[in-house]
C-alpha positions, 0 to 999 in steps of 0.5 A, spaced: 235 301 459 231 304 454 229 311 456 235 314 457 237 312 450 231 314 447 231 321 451 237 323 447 235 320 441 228 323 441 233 330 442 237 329 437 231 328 432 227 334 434 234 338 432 235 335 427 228 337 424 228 344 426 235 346 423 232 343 417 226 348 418 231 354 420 235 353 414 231 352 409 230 360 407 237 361 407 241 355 404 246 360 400 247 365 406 250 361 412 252 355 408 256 360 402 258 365 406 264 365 411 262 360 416 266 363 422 261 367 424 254 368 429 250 364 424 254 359 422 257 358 428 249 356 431 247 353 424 254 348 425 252 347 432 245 346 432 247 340 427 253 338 430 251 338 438 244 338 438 242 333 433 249 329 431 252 328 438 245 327 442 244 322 438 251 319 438 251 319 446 244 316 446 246 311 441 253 310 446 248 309 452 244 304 448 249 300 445 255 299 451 250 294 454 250 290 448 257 291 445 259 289 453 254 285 457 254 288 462 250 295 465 250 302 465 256 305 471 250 311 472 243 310 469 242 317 474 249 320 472 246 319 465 239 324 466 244 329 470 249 328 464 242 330 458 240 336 462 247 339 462 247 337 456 241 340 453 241 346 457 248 348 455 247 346 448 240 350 448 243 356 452 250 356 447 245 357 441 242 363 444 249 366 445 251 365 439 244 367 435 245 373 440 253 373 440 253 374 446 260 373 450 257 371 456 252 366 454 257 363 450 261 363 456 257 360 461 253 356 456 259 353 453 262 350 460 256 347 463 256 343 456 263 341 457 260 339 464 256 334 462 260 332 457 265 330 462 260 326 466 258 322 460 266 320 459 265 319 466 259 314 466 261 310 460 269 311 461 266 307 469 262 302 465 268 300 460 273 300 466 269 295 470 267 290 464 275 290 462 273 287 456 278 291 451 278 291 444 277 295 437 270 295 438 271 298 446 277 302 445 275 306 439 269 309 444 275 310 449 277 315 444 271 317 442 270 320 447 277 322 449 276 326 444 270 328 445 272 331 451 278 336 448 274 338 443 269 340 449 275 343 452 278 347 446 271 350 446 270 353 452 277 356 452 274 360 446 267 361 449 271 364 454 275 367 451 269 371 447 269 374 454 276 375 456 280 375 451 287 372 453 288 367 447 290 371 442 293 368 435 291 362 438 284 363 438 284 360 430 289 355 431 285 352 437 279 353 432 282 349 427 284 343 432 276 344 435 274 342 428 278 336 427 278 333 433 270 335 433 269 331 426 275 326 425 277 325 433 269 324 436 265 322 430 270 319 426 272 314 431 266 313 434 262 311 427 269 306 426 268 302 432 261 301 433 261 299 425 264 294 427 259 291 432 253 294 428 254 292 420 256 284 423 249 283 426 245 287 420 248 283 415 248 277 419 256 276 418 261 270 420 268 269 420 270 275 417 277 276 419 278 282 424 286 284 424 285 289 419 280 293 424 287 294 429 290 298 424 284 302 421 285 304 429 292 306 429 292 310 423 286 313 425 289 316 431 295 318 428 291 322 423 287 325 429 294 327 433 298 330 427 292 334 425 291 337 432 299 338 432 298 341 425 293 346 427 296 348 434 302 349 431 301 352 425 306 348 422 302 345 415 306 340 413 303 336 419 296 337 416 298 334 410 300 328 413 295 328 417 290 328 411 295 323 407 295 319 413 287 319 414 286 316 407 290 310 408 284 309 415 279 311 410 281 306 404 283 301 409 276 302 414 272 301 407 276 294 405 274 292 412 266 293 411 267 290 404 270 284 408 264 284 413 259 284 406 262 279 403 261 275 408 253 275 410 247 271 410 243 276 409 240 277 402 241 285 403 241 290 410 236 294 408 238 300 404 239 304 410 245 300 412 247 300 403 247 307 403 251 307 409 256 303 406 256 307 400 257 314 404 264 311 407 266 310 399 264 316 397 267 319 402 274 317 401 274 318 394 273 326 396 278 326 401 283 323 396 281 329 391 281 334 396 288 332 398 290 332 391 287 339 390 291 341 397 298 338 394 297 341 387 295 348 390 297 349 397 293 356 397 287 352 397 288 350 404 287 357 406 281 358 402 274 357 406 270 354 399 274 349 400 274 348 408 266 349 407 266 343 401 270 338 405 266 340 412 259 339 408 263 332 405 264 329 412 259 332 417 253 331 412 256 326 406 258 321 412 256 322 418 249 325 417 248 319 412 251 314 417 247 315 422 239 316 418 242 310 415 243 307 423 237 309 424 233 305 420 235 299 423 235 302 432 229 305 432 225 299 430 229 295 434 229 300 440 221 300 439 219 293 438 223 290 444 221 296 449 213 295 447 212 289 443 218 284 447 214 283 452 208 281 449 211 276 444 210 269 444 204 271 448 200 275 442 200 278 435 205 283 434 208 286 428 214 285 426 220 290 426 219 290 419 213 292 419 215 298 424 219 300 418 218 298 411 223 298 406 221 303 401 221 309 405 228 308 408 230 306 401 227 312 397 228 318 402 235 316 404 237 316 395 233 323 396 237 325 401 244 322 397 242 327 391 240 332 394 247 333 397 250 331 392 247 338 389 249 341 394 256 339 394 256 340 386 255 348 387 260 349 393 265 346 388 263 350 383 261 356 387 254 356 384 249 360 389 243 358 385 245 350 385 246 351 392 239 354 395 236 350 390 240 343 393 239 346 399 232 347 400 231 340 396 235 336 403 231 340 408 225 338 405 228 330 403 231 331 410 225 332 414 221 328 411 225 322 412 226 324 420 219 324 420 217 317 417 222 314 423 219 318 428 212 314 425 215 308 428 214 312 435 206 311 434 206 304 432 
């Protein structure tokens, strides 16, 4: 089953490059200026459902096969889910680069539409295979979370019409984003990390309790926020941050423990960088926190949201999923051209597919890029910002299309 994953994948590229391309000449304007607002929300949209989660769901139907041992519920419900998807994602963008209301809320319900389908195929698959563990129930809620942060965004896309939510348009705003960034991503990257680090780095007899507690924490991070920003009441996202470091702090003892335990010399840098981005990431989350606790007016103040959203969805995600892609790519390439013919004729190896230094080089250039980026939103620096900026869109896009390469091997 290897073109429904590459559909989604091959989408998901194809997005990330032309948001790249869209934001190269206006780094310091959406990304500086308030992001609740046509261009950001298009920008942010593009990033998140045209490349992040299409590429999330394409590595979902790829993955559950080998994580489970068993076939896809629907191989034809996934292709409905893709053009519901698509079609949705694309005609939403249009709404919001036109702000228009009705685009917003038609578009926004058929991509909810084929988010359910998706929860339902995947959701089918793991009930039939019964097998349940950090691995499987992490997907579970994933896309559980998927799913509400779906629905809370149809609700405002309607609400764009119809105008019935009221103040509680921002709260369901704040709980869209964390269930979006903490819930689906957050959750999905945990769980399928504890498959996907293991076979790069060829680890054995690593021990595994401590994943049922990264689980438990994180949910709970995911639900008192979601409670905090529907209720208004702050002191539940303050715990909900305090309790999302302890996942974060644990997550990265765990792949600390599966690296201790290899029989690989390396993983490749790919993977190194991907590692490398959690630890990052949970020392600006800490610092964040402690920024929020010493001053609690800077919960409020959009310099600080925009820094941490940057930190999460590009510092992490982002990263974590080039750094992924270094490694599936490959893979899903050589098995679905050259797998067959092994044994039989000269093939290249996955290796050769995609050498090392590309992935290394372009992966460290994104990774200071960024960390220019971030340096001016902290600093609220305008020309570091468009400089940085520019210089990942650059990095950025040349990185994808060296991994697009490997599709002409």
């Amino acid at each position: 089953m290897f073109r429904l994953p590459f559909t989604f994948i091959i989408t998901g590229m194809i997005s990330f490059v032309l948001f790249h391309f869209l934001t190269f000449a206006d780094f310091a304007g959406w990304v500086h200026s308030e992001p609740r607002s046509p261009d950001g929300w298009f920008h942010i949209h593009l990033l998140v459902l045209g490349w992040a989660t299409m590429m999330a769901m394409g590595a979902v139907y790829q993955l559950i096969n080998v994580v489970l041992q068993t076939e896809l519920h629907s191989k034809r419900l996934g292709y409905i889910h893709y053009g519901l998807f698509a079609t949705g994602t694309l005609g939403l963008l249009a709404g919001f680069d036109q702000f228009n209301a009705k685009w917003i809320a038609a578009f926004a319900t058929l991509a909810f539409a084929g988010i359910l389908l998706f929860a339902w195929n995947i959701g089918a698959t793991l009930l039939k295979a019964k097998l349940w563990n950090p691995i499987t129930i992490s997907t579970a809620c994933a896309i559980a979370y998927l799913c509400l942060t779906a629905l809370t965004g149809m609700l405002m896309g309607m609400d764009f019409k119809f105008n019935f939510l009221g103040i509680y348009h921002m709260r369901l705003l704040g709980a869209h984003i964390w269930l979006g960034t903490t819930g689906w991503f957050g959750l999905l990257i945990t769980g399928f990390s504890y498959k996907l680090l293991p076979m790069f780095y060829l680890a054995h007899q690593y021990p595994v309790s401590m994943q049922k507690w990264i689980l438990g924490f994180w949910n709970a991070a995911v639900w008192l926020g979601c409670y905090g920003f529907l209720s208004g009441i702050a002191m539940f996202n303050a715990a909900a941050f305090s309790v999302l470091i302890i996942a974060l702090a644990l997550y990265n003892i765990h792949i600390g423990q599966i690296a201790r335990a290899k029989h690989k010399k390396t993983a490749g840098a790919g993977i190194e960088w991907t590692v490398w981005s959690a630890r990052m990431l949970l020392a600006l989350v800490i610092m964040g926190t402690a920024a929020v606790f010493y001053n609690a007016e800077l919960a409020s103040q959009t310099s600080l949201i925009v820094f941490m959203l940057w930190s999460y969805l590009y510092g992490w995600v982002a990263v974590t999923i080039m750094g992924y892609l270094s490694k599936i790519i490959p893979f899903l390439w050589w098995t679905y051209k050259y797998g067959p013919k092994a044994g039989k004729a000269k093939v290249p190896t996955m290796a050769q597919l995609l050498p090392e230094k590309p992935v290394y080089i372009g992966l460290s250039s994104i990774v200071l890029c960024m960390g220019g980026l971030l340096a001016g939103l902290g600093t609220n620096n305008s020309v570091m910002i468009m400089t940085a900026g520019m210089a990942l869109s650059v990095a950025a896009v040349i990185y994808m299309i060296r991994i697009g390469y490997v599709f002409t091997r």
